[in-house]
N, CA, C and O atoms as a DFTB+ gen file, in Angstrom:
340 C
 N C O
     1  1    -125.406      28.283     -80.584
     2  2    -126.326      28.771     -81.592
     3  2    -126.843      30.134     -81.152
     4  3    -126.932      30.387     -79.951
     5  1    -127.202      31.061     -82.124
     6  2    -127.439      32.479     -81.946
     7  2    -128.758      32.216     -81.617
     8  3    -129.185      31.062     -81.632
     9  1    -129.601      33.380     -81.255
    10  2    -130.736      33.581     -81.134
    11  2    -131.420      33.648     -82.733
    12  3    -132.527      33.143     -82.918
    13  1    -130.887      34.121     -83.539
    14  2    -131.175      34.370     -84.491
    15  2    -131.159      33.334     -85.371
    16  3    -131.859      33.615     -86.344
    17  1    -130.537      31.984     -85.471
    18  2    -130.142      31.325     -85.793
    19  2    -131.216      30.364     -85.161
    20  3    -131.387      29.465     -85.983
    21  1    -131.659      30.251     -84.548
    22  2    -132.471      29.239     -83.718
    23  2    -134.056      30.069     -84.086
    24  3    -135.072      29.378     -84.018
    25  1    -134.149      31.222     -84.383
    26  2    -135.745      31.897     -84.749
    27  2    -135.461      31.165     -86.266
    28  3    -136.461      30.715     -86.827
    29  1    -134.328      31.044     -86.858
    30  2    -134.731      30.528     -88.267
    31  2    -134.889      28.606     -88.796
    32  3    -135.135      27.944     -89.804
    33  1    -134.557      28.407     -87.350
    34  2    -134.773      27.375     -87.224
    35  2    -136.487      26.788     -86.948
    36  3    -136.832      25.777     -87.559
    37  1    -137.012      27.154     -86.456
    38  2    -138.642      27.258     -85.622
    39  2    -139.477      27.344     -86.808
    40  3    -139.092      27.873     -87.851
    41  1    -141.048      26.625     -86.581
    42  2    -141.822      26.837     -86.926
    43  2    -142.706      27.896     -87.116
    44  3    -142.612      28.530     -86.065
    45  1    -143.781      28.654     -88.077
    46  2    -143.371      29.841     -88.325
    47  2    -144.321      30.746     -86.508
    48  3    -144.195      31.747     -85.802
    49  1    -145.270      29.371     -86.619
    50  2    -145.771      29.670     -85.059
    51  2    -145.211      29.899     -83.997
    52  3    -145.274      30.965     -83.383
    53  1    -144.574      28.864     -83.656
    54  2    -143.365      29.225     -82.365
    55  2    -142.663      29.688     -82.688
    56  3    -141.894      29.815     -81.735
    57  1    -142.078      30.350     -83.908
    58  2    -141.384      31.835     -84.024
    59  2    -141.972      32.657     -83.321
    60  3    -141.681      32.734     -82.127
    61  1    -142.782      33.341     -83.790
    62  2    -144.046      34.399     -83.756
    63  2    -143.977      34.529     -81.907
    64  3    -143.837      35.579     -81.278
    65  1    -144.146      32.914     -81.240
    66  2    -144.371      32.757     -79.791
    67  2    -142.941      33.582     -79.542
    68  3    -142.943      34.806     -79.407
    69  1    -142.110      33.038     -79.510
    70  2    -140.336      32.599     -79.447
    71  2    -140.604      34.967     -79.178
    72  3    -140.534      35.660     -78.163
    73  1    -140.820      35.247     -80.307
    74  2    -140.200      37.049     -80.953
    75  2    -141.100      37.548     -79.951
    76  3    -140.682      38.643     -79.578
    77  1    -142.416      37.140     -79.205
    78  2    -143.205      38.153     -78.304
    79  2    -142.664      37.828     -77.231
    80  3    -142.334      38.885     -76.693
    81  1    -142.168      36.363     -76.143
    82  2    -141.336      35.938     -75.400
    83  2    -140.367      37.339     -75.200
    84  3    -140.494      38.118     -74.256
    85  1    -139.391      37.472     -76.287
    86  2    -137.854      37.952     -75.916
    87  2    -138.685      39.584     -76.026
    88  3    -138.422      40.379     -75.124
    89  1    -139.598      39.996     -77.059
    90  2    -140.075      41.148     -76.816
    91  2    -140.546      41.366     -75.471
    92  3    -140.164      42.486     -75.131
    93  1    -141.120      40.879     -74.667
    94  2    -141.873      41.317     -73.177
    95  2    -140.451      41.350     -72.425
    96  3    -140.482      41.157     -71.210
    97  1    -139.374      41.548     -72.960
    98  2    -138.654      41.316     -71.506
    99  2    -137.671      42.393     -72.129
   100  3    -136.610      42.106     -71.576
   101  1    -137.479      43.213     -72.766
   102  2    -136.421      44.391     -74.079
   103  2    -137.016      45.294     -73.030
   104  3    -138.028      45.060     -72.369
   105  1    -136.222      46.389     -72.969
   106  2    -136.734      48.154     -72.535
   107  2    -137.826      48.488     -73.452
   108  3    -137.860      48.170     -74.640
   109  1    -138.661      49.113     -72.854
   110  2    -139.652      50.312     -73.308
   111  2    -139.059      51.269     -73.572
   112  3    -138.909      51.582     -74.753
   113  1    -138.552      52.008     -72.574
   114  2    -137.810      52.922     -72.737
   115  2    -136.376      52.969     -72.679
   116  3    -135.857      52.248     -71.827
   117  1    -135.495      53.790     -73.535
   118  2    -133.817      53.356     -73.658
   119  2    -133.598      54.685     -74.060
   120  3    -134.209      55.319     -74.920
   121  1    -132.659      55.039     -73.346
   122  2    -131.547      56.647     -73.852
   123  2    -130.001      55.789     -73.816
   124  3    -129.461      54.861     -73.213
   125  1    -129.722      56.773     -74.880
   126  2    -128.339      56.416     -75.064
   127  2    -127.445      57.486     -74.160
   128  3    -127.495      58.701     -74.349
   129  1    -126.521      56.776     -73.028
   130  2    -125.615      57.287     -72.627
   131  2    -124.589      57.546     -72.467
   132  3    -124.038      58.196     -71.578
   133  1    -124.022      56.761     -73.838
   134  2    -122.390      57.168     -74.359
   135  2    -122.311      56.600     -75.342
   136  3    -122.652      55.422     -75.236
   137  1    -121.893      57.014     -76.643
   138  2    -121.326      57.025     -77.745
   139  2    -120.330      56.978     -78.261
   140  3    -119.686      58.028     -78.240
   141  1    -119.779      55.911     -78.890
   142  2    -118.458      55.396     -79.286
   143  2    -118.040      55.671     -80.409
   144  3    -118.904      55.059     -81.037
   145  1    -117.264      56.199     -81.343
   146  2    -117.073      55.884     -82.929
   147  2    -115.804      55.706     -82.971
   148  3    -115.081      56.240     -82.130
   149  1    -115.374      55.025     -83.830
   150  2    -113.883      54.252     -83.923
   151  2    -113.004      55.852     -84.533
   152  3    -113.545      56.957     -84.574
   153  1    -112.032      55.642     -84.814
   154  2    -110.872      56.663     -84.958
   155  2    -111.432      56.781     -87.059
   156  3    -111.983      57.732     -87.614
   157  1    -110.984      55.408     -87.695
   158  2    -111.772      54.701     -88.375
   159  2    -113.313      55.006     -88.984
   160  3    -113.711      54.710     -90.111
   161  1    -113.935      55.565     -88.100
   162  2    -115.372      55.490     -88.599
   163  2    -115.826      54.300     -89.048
   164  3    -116.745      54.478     -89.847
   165  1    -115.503      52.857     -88.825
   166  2    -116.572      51.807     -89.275
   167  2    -116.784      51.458     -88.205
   168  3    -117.766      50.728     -88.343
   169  1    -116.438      51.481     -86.816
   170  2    -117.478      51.371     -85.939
   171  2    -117.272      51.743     -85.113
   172  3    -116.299      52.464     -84.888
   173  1    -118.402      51.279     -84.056
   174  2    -119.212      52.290     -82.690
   175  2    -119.894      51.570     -82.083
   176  3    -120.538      50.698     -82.667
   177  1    -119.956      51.754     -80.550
   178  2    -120.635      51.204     -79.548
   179  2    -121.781      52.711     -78.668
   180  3    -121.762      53.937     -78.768
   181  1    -122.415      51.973     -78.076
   182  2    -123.833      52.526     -77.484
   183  2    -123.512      52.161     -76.420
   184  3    -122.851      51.229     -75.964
   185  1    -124.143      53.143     -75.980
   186  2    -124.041      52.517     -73.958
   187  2    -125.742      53.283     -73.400
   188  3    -126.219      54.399     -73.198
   189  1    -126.300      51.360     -73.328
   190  2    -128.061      52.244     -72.989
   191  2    -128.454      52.141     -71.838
   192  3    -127.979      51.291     -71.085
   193  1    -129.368      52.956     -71.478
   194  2    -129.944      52.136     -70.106
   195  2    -131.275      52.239     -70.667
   196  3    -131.563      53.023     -71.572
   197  1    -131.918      51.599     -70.228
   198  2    -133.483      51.372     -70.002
   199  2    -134.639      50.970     -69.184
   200  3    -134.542      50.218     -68.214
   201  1    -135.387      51.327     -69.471
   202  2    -136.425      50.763     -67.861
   203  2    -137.347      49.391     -68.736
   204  3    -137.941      49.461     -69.812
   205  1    -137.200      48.314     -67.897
   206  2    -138.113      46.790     -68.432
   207  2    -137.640      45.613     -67.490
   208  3    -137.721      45.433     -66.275
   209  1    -137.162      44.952     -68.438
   210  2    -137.090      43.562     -67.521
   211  2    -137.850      42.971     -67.205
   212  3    -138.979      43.015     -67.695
   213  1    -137.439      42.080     -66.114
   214  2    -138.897      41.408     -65.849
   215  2    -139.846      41.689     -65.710
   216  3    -140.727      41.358     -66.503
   217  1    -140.161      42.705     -64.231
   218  2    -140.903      43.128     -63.609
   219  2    -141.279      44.342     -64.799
   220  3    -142.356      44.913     -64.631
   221  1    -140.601      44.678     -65.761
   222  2    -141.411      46.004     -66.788
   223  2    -140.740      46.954     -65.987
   224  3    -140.568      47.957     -66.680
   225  1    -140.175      47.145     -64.591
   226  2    -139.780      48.381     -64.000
   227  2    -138.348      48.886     -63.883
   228  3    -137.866      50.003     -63.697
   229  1    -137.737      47.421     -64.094
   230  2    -136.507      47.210     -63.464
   231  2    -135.226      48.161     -64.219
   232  3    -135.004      47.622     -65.303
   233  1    -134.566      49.037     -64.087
   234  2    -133.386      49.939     -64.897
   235  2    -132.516      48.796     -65.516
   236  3    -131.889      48.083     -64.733
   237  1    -132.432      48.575     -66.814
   238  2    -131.452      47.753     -67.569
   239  2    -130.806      48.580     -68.282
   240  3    -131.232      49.624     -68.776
   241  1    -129.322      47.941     -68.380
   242  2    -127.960      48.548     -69.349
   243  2    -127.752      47.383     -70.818
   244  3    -127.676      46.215     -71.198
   245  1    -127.747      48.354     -71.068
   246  2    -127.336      47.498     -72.668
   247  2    -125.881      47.757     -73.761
   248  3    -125.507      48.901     -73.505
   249  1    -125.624      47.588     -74.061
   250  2    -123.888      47.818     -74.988
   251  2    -124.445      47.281     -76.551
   252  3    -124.782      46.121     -76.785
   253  1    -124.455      48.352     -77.499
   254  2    -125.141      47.811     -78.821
   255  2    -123.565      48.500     -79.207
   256  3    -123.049      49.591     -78.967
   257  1    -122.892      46.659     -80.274
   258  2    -121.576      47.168     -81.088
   259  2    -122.389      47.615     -82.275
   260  3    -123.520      47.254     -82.600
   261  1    -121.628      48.424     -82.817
   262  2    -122.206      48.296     -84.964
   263  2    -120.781      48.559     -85.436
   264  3    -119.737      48.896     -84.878
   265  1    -121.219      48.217     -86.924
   266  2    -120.252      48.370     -87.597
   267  2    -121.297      49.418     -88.998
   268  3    -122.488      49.720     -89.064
   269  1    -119.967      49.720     -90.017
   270  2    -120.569      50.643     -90.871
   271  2    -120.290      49.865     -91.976
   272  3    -119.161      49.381     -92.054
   273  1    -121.266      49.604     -93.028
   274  2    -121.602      49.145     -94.339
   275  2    -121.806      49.670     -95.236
   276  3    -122.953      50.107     -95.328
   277  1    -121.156      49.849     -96.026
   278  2    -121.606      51.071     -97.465
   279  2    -122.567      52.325     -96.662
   280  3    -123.746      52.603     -96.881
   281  1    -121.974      52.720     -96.042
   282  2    -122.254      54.305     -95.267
   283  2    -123.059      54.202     -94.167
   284  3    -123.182      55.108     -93.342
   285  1    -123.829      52.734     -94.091
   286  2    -125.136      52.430     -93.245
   287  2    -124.687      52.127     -92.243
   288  3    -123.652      51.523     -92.528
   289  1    -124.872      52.175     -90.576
   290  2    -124.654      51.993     -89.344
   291  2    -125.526      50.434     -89.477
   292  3    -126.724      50.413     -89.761
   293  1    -124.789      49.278     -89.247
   294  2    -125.840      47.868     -88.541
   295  2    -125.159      47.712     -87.253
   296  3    -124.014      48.034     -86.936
   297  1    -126.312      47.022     -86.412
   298  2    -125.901      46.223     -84.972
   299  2    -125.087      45.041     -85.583
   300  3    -125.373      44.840     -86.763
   301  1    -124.394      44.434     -85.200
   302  2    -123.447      43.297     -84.606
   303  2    -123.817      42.834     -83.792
   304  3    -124.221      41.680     -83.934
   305  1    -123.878      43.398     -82.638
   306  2    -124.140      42.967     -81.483
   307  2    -124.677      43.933     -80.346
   308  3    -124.260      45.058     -80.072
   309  1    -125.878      43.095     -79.651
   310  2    -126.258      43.645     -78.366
   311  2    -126.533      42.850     -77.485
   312  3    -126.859      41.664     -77.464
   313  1    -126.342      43.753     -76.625
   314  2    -126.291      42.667     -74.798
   315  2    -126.803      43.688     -74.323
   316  3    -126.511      44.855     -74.584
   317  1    -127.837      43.165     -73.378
   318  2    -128.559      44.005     -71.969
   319  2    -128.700      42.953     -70.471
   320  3    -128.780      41.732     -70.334
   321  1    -128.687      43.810     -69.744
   322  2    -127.904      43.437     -68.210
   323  2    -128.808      43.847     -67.447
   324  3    -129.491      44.803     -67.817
   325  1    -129.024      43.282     -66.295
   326  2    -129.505      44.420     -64.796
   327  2    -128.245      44.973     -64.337
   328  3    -128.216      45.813     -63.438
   329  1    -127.068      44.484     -64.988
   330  2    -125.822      45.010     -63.864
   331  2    -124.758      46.166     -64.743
   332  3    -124.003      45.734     -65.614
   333  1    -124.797      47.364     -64.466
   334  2    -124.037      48.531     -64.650
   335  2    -122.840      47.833     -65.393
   336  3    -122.614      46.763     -64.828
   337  1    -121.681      48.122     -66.838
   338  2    -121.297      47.585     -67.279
   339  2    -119.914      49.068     -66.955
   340  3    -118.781      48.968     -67.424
């Protein structure tokens, strides 16, 4: 089950708990350090790092896929790491 899939599952309270949980632990800060776009143009990957994590200090990497929708860039998918990808 997705994450997303399981917030629509929850009560609207322990949602609310559940979305500040996964928020305290996301980057504050994130630069993008490589940029992907398909040959194609419907999609593209991100390559982030950021400072958070547990400790709030810790340098995290992240990989955000998207795809393109009637001209609009959406995520698909993201993953963030402590470990260099």
């Amino acid at each position: 089950m997705q994450q997303r899939d399981k917030l629509n599952t929850e009560r609207p309270e322990d949602r609310q708990k559940m979305i500040e949980l996964i928020a305290a632990f996301m980057p504050k800060s994130i630069r993008v350090v490589e940029q992907v776009i398909s040959l194609d143009n419907k999609t593209g990957t991100l390559k982030l790092v950021g400072i958070g994590g547990i400790s709030g200090n810790d340098e995290v990497y992240g990989t955000v896929s998207m795809v393109k929708e009637e001209s609009e860039w959406k995520i698909s998918r993201e993953e963030w790491s402590n470990k260099q990808h």
